[in-house]
N, C-alpha and C positions, 0 to 999 in steps of 0.2 A: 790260695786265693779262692774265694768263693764262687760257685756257679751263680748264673744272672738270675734264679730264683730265689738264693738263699742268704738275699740280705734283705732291708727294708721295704722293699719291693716285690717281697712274697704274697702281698696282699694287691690283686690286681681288682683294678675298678673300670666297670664296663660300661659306656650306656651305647645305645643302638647300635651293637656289637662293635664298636671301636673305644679302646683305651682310653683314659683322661688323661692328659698328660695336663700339668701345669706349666710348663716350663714350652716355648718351642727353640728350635736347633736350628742352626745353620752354622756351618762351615765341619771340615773332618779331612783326612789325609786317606788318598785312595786304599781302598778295599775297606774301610773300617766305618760302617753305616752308625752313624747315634741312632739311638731308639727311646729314650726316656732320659731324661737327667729329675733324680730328685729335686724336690720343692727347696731342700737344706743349701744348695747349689747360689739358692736368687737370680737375679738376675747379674749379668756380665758377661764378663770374655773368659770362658775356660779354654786348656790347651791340653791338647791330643798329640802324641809322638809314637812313633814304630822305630824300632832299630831292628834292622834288618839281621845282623851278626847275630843276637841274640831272638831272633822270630819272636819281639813281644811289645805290647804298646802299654802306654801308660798314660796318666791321667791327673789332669791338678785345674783343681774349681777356680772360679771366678775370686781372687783376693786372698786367694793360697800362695804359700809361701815355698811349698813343697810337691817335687810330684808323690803320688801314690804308687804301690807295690809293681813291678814286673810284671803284666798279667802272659804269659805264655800261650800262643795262640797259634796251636796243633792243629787243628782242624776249623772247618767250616761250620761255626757255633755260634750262639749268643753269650755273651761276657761282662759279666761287672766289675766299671772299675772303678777304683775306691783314691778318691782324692790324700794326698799324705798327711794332709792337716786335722783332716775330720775324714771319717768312717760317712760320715752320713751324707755324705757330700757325694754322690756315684752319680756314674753313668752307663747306661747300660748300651752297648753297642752289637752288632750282629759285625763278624767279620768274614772276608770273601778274600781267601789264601790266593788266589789266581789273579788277584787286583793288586793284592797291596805291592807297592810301591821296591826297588830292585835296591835302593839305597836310603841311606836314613831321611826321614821327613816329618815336620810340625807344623801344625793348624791350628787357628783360633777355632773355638766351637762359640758362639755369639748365643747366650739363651736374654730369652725378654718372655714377661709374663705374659702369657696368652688370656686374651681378654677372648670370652665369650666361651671357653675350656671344657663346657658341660658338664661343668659343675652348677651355672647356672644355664636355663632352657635360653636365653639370649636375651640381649641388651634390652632396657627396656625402650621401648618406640613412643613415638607423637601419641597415633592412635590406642594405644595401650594407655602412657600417662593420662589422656582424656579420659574415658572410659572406662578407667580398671581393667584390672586381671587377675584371675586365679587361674594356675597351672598347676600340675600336679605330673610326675614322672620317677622314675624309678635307676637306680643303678645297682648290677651287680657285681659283688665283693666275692673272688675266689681267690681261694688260699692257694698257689702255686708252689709253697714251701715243702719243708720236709718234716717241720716240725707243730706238734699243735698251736695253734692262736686262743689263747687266753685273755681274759678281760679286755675285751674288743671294747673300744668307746671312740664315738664321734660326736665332736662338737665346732659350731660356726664360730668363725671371725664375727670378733664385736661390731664391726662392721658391715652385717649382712645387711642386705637389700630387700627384707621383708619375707627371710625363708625360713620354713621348717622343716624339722625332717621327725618321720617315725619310723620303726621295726614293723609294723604291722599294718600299715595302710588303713588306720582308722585314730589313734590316739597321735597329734602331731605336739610337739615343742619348739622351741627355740635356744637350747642352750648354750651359752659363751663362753664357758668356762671348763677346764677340766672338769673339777670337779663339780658338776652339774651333769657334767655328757651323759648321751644316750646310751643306754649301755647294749650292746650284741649279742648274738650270739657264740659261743666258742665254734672253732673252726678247723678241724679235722683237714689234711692235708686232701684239697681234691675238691673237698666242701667250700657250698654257694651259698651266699644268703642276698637277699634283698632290702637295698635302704631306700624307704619313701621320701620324694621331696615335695614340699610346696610351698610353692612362690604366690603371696599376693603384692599387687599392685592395686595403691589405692584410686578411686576416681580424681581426677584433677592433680594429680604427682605431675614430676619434672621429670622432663625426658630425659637417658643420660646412657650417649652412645658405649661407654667403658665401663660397664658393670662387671664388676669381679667378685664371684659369691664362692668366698675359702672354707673347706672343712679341714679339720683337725682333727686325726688318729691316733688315738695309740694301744698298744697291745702288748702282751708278754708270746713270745715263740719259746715254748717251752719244749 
């Protein structure tokens, strides 16, 4: 089984020092904290289980048929676990050996999209749709993996909200398609890079309290 770096989730995104998660959590079987569930996941009811006899929990997404592998959980650590239908479907949990649970136990984990995610700076307002806005902010990309990142490219949902993003804080785009995407830097296990975003909002727009502004990554871990 893989450690909770060394899957899709090698690539961590940071803005004003706290994690993006897309996805948020609720529900889990004591001692076993969620900490992220990938985007691959959507929205739904995934379920979390421990068996005690064997000291290991395991893990099946929202519309999964299957659980995922055994994860073995020896010590007080973070663990990814990988749904049995799809790889890409994880979750990543931190677990607490002095908590968990003396006999077998299972929980829904309930994820729904998180609107306002910091992906985009937040919803757009009255005063804002009046008015206009341009906003302009930053996230950083650390490779927490073990392996190099290779052709790094990010690009927006066709339905963005008026965002661009650049590498360099000067040249911005808008791309919506793979092939278009911005392309990155490569990424050395350890190695930061910086993606610029800007948001405008035109004078006299529609207010619209659930703005969801989606990027799309992908990379080779070589």
């Amino acid at each position: 089984m893989p450690h909770a770096n060394l899957a899709a989730d090698s690539l961590e995104i940071i803005r004003d020092a706290a994690e993006v998660r897309p996805l948020t959590l609720v529900g889990t079987v004591p001692g076993v904290a969620p900490l992220l569930a990938a985007a691959k996941n959507g929205p739904g009811a995934g379920r979390l289980r421990y068996d005690p006899t064997a000291g290991a929990v395991q893990y099946k997404a929202p519309d999964s048929s299957t659980w995922g592998p055994i994860q073995k959980t020896e010590a007080d650590a973070d663990y990814l676990l990988l749904d049995g239908d799809d790889r890409d479907a994880w979750l990543r949990v931190s677990v607490y050996r002095d908590h968990l649970p003396a006999g077998p136990a299972e929980a829904r984990v309930l994820l729904a999209d998180r609107w306002g995610n910091g992906v985009s700076l937040a919803d757009v307002t009255a005063e804002e749709a009046a008015a206009g806005d341009v906003s302009t902010w930053t996230l950083t990309l650390t490779h927490q993996g073990t392996h190099t990142i290779e052709n790094l490219v990010v690009w927006l949902d066709a339905a963005h909200a008026g965002l661009e993003l650049s590498s360099d804080g000067v040249a911005y785009s808008s791309p919506t398609t793979e092939g278009t995407a911005l392309a990155l830097a490569d990424l050395s296990p350890g190695d930061s890079l910086t993606l610029y975003l800007r948001r405008t909002i035109a004078a006299a727009a529609a207010a619209d309290p659930d703005v969801l502004d989606l990027l799309h990554f992908r990379f080779d871990a070589l």
